[in-house]
LUMKEKE-327761 format. One record per atom (N, C-alpha, C): residue number from 1; residue in one letter; atom name; x, y, z. Coordinates in nm, 3 decimals, always signed. Atoms other than C-alpha are relative to their C-alpha. Layout:
<nodes>
@sese = NUM	ronu = A	setor = CA	east = X	north = Y	up = Z
...
</nodes>
This chain:
<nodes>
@sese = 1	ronu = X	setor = N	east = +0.142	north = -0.020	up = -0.001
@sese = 1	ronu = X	setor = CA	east = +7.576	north = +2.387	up = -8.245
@sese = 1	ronu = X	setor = C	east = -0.068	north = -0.103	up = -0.091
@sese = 2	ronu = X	setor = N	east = +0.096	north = +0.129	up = +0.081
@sese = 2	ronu = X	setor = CA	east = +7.498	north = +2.132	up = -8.572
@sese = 2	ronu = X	setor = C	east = +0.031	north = -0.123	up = +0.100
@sese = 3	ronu = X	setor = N	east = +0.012	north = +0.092	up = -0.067
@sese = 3	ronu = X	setor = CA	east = +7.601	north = +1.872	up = -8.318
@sese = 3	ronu = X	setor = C	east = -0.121	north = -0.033	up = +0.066
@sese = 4	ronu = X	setor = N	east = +0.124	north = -0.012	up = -0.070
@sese = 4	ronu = X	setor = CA	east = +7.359	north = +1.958	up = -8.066
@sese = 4	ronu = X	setor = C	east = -0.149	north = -0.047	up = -0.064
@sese = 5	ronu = X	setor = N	east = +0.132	north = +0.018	up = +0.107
@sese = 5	ronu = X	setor = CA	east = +7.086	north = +1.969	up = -8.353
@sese = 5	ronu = X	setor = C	east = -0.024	north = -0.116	up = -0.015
@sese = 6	ronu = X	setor = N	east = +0.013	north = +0.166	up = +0.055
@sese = 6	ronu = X	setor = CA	east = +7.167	north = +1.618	up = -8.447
@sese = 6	ronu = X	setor = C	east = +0.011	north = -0.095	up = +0.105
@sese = 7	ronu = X	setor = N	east = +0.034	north = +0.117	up = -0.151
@sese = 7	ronu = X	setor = CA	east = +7.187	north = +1.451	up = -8.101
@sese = 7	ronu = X	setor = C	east = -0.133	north = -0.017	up = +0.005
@sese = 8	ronu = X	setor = N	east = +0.139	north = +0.021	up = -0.045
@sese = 8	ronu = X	setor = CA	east = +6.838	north = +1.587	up = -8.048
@sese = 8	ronu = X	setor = C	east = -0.063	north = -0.068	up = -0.096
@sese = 9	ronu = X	setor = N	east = +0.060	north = +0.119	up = +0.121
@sese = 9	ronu = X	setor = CA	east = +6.707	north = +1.463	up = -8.369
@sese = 9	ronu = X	setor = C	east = +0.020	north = -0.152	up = +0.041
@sese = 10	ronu = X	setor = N	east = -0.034	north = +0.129	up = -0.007
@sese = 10	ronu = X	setor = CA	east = +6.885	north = +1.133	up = -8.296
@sese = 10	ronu = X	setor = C	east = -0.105	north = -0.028	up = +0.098
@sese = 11	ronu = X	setor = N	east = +0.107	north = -0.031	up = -0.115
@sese = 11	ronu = X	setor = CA	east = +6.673	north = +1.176	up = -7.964
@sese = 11	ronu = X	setor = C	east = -0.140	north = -0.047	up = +0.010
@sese = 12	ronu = X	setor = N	east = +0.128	north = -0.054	up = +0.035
@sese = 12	ronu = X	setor = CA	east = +6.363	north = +1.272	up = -8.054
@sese = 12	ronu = X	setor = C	east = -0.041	north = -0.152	up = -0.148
@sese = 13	ronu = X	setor = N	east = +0.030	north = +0.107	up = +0.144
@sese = 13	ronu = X	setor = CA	east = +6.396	north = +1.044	up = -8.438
@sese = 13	ronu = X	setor = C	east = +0.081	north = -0.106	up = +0.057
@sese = 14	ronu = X	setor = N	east = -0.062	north = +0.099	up = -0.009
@sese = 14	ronu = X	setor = CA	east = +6.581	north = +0.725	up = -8.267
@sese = 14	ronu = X	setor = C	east = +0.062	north = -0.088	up = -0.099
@sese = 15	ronu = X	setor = N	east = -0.042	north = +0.044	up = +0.144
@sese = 15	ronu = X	setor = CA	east = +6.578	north = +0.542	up = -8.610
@sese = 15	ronu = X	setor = C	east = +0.093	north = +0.055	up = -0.104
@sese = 16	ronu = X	setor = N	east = -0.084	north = -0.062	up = +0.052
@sese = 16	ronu = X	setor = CA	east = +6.758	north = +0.841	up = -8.766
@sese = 16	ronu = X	setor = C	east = +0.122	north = -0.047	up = -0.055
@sese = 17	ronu = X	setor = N	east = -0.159	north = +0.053	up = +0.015
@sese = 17	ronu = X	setor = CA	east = +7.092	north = +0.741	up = -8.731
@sese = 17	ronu = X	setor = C	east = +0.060	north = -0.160	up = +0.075
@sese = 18	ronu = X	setor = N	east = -0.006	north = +0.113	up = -0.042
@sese = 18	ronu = X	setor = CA	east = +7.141	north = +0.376	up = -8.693
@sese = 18	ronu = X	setor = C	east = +0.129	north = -0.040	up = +0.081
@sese = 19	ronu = X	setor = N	east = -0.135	north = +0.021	up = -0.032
@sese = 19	ronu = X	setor = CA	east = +7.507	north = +0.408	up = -8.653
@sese = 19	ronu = X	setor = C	east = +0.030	north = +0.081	up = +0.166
@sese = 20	ronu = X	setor = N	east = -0.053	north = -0.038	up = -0.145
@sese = 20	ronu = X	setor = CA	east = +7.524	north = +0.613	up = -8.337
@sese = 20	ronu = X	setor = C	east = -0.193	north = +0.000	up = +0.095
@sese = 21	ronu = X	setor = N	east = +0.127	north = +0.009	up = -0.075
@sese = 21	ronu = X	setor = CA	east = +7.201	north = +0.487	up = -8.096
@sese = 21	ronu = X	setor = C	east = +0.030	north = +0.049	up = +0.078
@sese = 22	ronu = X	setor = N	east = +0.038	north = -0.034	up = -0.150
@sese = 22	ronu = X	setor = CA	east = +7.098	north = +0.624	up = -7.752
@sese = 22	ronu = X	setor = C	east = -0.060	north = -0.082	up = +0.044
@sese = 23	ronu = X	setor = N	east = +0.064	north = +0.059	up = -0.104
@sese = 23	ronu = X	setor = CA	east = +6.995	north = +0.411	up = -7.504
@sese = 23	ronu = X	setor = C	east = -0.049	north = +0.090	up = +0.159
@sese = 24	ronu = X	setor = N	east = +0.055	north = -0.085	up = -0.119
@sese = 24	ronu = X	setor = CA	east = +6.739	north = +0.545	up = -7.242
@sese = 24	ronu = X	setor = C	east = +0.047	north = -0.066	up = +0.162
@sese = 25	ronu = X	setor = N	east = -0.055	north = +0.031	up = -0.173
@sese = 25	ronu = X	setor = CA	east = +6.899	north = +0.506	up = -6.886
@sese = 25	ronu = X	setor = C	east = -0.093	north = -0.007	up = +0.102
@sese = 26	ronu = X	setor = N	east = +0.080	north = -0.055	up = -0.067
@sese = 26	ronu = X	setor = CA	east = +6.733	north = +0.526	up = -6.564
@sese = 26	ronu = X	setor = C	east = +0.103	north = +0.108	up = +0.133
@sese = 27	ronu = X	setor = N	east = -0.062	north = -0.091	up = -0.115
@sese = 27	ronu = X	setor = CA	east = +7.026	north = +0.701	up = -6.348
@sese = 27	ronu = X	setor = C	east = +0.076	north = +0.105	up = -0.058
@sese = 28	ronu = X	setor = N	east = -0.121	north = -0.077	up = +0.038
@sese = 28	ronu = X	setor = CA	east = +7.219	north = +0.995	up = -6.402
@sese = 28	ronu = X	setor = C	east = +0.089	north = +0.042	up = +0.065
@sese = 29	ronu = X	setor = N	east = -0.135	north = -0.028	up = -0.107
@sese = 29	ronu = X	setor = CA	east = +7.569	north = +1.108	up = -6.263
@sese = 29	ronu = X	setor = C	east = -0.007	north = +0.159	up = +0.023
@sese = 30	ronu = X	setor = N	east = +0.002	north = -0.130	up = -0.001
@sese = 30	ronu = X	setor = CA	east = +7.543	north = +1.462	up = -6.219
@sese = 30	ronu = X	setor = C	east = +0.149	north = +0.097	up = +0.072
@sese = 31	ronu = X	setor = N	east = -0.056	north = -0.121	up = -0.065
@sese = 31	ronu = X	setor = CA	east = +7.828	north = +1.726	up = -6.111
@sese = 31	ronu = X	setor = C	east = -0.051	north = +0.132	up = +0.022
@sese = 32	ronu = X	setor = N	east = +0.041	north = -0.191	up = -0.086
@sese = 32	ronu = X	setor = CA	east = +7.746	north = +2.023	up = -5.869
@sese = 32	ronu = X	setor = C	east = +0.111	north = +0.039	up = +0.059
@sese = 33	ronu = X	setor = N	east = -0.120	north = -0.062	up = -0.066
@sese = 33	ronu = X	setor = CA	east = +7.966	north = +2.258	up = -5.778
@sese = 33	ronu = X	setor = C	east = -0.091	north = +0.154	up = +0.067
@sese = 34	ronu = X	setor = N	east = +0.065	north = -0.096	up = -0.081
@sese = 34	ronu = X	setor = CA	east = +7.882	north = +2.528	up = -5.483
@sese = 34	ronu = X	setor = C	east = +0.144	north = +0.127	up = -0.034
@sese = 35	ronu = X	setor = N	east = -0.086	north = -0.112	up = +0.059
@sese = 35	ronu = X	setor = CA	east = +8.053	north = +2.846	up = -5.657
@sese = 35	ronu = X	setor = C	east = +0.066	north = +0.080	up = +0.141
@sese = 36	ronu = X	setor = N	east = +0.008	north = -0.074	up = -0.112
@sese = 36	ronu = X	setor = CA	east = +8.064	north = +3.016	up = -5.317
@sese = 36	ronu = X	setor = C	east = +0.130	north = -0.078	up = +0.110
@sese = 37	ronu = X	setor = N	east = -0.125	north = +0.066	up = -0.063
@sese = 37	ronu = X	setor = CA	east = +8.295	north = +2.769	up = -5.099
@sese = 37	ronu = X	setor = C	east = +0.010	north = -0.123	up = -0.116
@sese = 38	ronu = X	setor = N	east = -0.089	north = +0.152	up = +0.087
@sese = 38	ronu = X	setor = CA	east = +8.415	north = +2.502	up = -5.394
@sese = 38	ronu = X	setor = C	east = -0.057	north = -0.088	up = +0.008
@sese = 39	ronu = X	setor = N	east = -0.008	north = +0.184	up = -0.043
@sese = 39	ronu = X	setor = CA	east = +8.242	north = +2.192	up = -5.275
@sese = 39	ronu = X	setor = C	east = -0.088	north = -0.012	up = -0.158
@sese = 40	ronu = X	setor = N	east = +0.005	north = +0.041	up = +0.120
@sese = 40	ronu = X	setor = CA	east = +8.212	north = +1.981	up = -5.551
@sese = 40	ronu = X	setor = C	east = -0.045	north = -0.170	up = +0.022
@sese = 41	ronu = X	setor = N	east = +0.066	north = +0.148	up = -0.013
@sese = 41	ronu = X	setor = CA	east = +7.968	north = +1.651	up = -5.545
@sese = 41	ronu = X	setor = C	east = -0.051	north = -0.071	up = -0.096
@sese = 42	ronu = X	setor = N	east = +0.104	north = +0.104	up = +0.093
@sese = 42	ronu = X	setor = CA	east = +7.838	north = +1.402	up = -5.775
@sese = 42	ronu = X	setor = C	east = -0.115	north = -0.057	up = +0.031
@sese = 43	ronu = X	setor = N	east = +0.107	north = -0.009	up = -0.115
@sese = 43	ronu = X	setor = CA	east = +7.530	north = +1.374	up = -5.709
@sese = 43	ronu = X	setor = C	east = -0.070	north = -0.155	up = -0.131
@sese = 44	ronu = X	setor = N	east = +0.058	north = +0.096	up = +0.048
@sese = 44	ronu = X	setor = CA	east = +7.303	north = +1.072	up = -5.854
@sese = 44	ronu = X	setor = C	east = -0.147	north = -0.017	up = +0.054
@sese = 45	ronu = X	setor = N	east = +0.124	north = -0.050	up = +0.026
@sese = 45	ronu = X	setor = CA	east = +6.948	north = +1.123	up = -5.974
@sese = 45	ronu = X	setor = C	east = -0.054	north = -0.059	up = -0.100
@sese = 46	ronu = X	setor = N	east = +0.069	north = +0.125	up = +0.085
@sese = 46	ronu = X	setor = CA	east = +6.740	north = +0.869	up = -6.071
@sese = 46	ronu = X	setor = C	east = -0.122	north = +0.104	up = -0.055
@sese = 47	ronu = X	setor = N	east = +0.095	north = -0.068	up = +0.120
@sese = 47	ronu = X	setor = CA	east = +6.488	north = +0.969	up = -6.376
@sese = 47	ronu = X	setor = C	east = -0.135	north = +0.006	up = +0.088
@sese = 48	ronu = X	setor = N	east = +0.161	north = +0.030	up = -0.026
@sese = 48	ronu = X	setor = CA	east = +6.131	north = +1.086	up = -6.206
@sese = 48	ronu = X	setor = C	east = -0.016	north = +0.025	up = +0.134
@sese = 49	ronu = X	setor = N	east = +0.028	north = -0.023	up = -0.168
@sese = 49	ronu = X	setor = CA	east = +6.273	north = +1.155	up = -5.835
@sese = 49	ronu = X	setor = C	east = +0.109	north = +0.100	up = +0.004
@sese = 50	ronu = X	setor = N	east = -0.035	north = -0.137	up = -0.030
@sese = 50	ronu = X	setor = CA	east = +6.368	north = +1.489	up = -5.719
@sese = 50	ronu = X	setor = C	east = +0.154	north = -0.041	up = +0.075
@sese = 51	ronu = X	setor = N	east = -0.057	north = +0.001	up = -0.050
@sese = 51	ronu = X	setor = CA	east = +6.714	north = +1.527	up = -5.609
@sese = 51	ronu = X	setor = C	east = +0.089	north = +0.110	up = +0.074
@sese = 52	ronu = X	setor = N	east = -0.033	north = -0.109	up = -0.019
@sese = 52	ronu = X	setor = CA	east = +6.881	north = +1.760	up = -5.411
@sese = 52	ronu = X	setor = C	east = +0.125	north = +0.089	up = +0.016
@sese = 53	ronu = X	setor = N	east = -0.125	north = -0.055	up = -0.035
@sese = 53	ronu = X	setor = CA	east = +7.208	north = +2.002	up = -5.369
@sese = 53	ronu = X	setor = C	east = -0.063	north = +0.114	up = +0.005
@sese = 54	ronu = X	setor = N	east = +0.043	north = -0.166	up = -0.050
@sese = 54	ronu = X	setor = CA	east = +7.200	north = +2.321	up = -5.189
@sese = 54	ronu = X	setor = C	east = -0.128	north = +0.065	up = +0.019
@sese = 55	ronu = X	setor = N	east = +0.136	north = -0.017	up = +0.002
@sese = 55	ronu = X	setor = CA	east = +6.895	north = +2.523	up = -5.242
@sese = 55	ronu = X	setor = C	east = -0.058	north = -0.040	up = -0.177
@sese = 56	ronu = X	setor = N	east = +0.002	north = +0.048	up = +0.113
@sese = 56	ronu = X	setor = CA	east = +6.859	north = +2.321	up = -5.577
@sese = 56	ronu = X	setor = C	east = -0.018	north = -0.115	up = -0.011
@sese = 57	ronu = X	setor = N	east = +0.075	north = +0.162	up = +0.030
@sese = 57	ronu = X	setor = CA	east = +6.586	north = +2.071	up = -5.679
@sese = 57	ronu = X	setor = C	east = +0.025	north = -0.038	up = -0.153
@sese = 58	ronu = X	setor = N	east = -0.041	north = +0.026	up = +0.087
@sese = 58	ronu = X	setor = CA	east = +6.708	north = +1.890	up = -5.968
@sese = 58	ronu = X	setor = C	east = -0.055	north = -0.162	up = -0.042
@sese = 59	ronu = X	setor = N	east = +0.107	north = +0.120	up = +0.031
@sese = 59	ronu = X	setor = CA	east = +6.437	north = +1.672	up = -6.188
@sese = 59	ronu = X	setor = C	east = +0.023	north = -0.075	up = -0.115
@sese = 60	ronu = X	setor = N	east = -0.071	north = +0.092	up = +0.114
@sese = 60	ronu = X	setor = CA	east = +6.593	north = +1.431	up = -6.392
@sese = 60	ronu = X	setor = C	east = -0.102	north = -0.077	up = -0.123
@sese = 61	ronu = X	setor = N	east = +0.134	north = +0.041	up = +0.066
@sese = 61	ronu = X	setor = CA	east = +6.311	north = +1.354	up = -6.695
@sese = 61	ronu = X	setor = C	east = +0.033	north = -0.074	up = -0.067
@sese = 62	ronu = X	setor = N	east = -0.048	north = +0.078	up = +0.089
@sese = 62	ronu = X	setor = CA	east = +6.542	north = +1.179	up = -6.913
@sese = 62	ronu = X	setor = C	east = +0.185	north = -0.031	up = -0.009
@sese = 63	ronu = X	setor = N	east = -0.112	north = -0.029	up = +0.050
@sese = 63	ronu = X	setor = CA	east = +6.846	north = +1.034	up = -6.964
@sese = 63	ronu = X	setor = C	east = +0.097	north = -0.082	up = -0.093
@sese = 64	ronu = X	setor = N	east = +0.019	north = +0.100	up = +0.091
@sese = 64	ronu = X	setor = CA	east = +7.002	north = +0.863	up = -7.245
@sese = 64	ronu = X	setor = C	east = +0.163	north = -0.008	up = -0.033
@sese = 65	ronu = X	setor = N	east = -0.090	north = +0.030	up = +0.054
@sese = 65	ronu = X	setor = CA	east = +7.341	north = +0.716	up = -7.321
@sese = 65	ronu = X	setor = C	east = +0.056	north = -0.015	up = -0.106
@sese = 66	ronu = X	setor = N	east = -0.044	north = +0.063	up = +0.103
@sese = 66	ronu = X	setor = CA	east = +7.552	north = +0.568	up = -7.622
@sese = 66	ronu = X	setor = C	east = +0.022	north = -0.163	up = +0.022
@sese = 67	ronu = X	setor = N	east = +0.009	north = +0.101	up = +0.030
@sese = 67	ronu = X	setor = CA	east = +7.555	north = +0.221	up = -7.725
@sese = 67	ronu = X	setor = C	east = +0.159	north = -0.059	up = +0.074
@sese = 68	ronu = X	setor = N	east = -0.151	north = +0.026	up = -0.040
@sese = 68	ronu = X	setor = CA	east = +7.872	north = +0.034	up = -7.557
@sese = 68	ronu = X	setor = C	east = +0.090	north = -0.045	up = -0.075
@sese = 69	ronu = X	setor = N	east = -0.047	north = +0.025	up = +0.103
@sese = 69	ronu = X	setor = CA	east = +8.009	north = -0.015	up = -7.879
@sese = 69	ronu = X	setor = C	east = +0.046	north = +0.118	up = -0.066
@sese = 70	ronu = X	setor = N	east = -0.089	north = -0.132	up = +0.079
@sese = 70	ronu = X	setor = CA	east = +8.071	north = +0.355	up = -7.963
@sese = 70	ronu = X	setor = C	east = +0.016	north = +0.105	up = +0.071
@sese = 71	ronu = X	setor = N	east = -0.120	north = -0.075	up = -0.093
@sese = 71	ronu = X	setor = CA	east = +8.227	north = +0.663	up = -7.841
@sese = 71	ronu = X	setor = C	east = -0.104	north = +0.065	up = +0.135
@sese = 72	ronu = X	setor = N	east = +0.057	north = -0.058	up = -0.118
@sese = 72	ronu = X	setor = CA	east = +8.092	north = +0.758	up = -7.469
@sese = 72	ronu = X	setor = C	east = -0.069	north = +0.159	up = -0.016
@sese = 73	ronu = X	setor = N	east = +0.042	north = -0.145	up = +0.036
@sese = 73	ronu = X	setor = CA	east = +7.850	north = +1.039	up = -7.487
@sese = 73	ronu = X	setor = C	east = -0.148	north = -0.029	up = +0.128
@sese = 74	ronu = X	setor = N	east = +0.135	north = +0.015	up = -0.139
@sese = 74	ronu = X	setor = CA	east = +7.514	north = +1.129	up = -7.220
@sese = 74	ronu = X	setor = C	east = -0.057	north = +0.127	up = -0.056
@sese = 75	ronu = X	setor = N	east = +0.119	north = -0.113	up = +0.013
@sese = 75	ronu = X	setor = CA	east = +7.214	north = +1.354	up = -7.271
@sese = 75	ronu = X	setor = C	east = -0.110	north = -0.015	up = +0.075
@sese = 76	ronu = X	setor = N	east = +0.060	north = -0.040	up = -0.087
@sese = 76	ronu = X	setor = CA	east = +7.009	north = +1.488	up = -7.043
@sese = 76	ronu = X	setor = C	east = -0.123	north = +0.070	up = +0.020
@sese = 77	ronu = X	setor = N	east = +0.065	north = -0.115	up = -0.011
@sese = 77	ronu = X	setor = CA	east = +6.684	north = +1.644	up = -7.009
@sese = 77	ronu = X	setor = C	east = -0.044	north = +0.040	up = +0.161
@sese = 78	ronu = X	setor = N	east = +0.045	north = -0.042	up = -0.104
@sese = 78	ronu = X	setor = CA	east = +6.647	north = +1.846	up = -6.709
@sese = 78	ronu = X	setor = C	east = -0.089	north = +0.126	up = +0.060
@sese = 79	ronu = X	setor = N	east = +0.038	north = -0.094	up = -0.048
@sese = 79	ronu = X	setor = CA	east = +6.458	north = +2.043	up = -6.444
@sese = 79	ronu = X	setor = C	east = +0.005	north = +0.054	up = +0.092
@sese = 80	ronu = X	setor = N	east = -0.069	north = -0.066	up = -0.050
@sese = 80	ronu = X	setor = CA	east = +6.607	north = +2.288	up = -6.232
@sese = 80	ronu = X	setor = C	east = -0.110	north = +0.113	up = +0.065
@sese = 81	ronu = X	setor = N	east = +0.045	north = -0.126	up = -0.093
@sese = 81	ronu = X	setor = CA	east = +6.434	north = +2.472	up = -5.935
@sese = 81	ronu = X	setor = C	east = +0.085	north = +0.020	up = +0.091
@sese = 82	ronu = X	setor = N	east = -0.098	north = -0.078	up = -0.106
@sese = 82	ronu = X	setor = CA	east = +6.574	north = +2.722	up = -5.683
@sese = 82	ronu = X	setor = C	east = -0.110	north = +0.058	up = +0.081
@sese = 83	ronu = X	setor = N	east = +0.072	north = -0.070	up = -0.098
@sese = 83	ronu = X	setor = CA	east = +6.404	north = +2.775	up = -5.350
@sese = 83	ronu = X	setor = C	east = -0.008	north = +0.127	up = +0.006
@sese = 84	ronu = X	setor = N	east = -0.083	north = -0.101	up = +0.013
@sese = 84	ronu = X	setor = CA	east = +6.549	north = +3.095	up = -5.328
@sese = 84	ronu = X	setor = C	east = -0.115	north = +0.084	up = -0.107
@sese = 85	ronu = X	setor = N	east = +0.049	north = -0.051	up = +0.167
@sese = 85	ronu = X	setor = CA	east = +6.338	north = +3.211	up = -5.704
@sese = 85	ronu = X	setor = C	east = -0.146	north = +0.038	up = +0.057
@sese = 86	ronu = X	setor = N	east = +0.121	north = -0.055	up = -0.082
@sese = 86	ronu = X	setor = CA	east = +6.022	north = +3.435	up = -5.606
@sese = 86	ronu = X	setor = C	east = -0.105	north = -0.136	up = -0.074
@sese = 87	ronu = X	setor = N	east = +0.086	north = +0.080	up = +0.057
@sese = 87	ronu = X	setor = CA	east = +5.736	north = +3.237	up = -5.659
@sese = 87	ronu = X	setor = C	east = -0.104	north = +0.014	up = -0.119
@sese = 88	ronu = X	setor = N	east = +0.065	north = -0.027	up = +0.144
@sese = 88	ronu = X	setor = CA	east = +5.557	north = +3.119	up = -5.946
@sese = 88	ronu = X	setor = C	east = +0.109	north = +0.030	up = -0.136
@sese = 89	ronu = X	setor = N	east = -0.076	north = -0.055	up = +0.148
@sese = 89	ronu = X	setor = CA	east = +5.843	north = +3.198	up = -6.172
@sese = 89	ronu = X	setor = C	east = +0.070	north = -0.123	up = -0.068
@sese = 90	ronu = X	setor = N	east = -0.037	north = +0.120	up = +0.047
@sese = 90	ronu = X	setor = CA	east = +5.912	north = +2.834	up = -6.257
@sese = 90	ronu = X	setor = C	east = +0.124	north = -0.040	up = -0.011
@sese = 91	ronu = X	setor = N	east = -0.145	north = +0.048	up = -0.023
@sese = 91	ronu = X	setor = CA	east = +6.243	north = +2.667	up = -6.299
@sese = 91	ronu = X	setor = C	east = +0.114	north = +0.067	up = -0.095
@sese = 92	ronu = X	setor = N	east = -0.131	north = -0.076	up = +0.065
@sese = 92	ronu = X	setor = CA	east = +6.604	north = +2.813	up = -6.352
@sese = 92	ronu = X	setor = C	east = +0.027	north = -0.068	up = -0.125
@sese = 93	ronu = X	setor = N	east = -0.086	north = +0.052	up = +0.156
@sese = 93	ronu = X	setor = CA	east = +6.673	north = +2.556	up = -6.635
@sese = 93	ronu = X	setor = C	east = -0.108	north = -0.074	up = +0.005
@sese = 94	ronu = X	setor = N	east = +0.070	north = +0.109	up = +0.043
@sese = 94	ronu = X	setor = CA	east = +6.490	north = +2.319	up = -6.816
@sese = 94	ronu = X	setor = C	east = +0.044	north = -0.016	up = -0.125
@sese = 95	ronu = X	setor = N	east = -0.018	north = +0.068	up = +0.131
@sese = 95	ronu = X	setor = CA	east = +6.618	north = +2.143	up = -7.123
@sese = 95	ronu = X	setor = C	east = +0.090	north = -0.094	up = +0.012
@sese = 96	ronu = X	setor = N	east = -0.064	north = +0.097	up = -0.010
@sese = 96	ronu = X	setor = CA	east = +6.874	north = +1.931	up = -7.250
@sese = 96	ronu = X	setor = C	east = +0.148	north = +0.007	up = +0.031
@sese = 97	ronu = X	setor = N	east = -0.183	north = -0.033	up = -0.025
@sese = 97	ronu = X	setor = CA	east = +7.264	north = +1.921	up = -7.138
@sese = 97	ronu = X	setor = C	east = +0.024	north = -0.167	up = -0.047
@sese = 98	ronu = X	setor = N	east = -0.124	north = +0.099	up = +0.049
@sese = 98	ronu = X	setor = CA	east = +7.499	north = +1.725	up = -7.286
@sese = 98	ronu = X	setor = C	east = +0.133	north = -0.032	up = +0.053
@sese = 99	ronu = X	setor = N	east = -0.163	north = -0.019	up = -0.018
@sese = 99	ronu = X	setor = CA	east = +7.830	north = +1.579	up = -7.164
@sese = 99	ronu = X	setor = C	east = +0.100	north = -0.016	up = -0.037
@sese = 100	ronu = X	setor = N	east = -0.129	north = -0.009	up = +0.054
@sese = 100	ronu = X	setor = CA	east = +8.033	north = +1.584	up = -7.455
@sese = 100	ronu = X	setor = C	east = -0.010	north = +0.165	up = -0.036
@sese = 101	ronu = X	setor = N	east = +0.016	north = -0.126	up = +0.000
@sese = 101	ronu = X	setor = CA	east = +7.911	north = +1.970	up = -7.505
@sese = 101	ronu = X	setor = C	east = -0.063	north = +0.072	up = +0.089
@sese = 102	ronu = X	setor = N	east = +0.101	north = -0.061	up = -0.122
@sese = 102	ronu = X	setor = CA	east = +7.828	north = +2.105	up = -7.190
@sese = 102	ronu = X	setor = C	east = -0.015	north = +0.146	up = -0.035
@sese = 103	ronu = X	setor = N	east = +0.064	north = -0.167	up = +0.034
@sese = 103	ronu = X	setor = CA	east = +7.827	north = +2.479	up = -7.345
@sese = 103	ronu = X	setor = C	east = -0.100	north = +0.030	up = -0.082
@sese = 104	ronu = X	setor = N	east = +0.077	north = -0.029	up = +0.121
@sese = 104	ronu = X	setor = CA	east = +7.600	north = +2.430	up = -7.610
@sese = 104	ronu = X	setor = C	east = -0.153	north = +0.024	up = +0.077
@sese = 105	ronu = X	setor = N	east = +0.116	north = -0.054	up = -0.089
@sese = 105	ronu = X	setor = CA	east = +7.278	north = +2.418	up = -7.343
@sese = 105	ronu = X	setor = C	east = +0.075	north = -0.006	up = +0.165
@sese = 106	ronu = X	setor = N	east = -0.039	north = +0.002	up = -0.082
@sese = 106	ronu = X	setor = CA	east = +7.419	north = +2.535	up = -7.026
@sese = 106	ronu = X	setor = C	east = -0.054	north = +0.053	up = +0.150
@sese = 107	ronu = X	setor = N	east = +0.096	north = -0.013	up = -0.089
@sese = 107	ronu = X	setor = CA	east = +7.280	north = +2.581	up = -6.674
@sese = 107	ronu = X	setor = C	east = +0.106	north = +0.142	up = +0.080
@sese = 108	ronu = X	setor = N	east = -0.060	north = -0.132	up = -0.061
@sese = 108	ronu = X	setor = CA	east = +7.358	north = +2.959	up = -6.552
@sese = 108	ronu = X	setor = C	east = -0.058	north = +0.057	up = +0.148
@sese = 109	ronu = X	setor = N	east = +0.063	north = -0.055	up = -0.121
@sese = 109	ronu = X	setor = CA	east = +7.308	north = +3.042	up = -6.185
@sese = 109	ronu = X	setor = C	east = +0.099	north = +0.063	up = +0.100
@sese = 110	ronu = X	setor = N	east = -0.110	north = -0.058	up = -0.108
@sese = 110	ronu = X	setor = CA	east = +7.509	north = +3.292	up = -5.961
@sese = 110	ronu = X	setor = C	east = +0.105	north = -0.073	up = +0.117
@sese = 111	ronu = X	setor = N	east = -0.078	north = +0.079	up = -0.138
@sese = 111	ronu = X	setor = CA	east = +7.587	north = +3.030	up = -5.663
@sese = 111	ronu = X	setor = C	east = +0.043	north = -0.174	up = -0.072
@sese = 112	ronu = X	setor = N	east = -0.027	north = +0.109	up = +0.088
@sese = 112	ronu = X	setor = CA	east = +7.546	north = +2.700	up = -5.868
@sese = 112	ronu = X	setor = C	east = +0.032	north = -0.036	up = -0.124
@sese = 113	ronu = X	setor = N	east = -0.050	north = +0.046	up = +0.130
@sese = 113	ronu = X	setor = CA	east = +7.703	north = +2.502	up = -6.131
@sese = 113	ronu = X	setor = C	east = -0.074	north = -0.154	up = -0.006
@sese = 114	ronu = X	setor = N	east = -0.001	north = +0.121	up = +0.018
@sese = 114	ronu = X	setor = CA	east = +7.576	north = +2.178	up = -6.289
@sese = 114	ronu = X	setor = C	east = +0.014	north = -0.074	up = -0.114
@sese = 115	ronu = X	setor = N	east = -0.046	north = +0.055	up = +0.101
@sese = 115	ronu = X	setor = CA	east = +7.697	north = +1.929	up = -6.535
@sese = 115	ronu = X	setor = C	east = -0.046	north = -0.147	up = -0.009
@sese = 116	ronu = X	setor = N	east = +0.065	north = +0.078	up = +0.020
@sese = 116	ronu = X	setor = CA	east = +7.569	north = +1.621	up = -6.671
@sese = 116	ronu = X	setor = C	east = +0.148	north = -0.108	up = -0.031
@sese = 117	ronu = X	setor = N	east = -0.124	north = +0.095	up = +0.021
@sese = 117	ronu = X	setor = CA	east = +7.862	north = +1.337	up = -6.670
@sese = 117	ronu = X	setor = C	east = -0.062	north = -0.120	up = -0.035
@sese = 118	ronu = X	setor = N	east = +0.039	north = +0.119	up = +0.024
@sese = 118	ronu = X	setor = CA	east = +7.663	north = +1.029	up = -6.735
@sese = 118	ronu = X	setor = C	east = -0.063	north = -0.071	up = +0.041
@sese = 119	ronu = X	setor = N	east = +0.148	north = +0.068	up = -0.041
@sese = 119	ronu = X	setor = CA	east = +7.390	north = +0.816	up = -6.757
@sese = 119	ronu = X	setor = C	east = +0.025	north = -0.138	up = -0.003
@sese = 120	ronu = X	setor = N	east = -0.009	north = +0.155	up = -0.036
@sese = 120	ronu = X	setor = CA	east = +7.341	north = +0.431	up = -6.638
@sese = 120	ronu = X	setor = C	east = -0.083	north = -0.064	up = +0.019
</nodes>
């Protein structure tokens, strides 16, 4: 959890921590998995354009790498609608996922799974 804390800081305060930068991406790699029959896709979701799996619009607002000089890491801020979700009740997820801690903010939905693998 202090991880989490200090990515976003790094995030949010860029200057913070000189030694481990983020670089802002514009693509992200995404894993979906359809809980229901297995299928399992990588899906790729450029920052600002809606992308889709299943009944799941997935709005990629940010996404930010590590420097290619130190240890592989991706953060994510996302936004997560479900056709399916009565209306008006806004999106299943919205925040940040990480893919060296994908439990620390995690995206919970009966039929879908999604994971943030990396940004480019």
């Amino acid at each position: 959890m202090i991880r989490a804390a200090v990515v976003l800081a790094m995030l949010v305060f860029p200057g913070l921590a000189s030694a481990q930068e983020w670089v802002p991406r514009r693509v992200g790699e995404i894993q979906a998995l359809d809980k229901v029959n297995a299928r399992v896709m990588t899906l790729r979701a450029v920052v600002g354009e809606p992308a889709r799996f299943g009944t799941l619009t997935i709005l990629l607002r940010a996404c930010h790498s590590r420097a290619a000089d130190e240890v592989p890491d991706a953060a994510a801020w996302m936004e997560v609608t479900d056709e399916h979700s009565p209306p008006g009740s806004g999106p299943v997820f919205r925040g940040w996922m990480f893919a060296d801690a994908p439990a620390v903010n995690m995206f919970e939905h009966p039929v879908y799974d999604l994971r943030i693998l990396n940004c480019r």
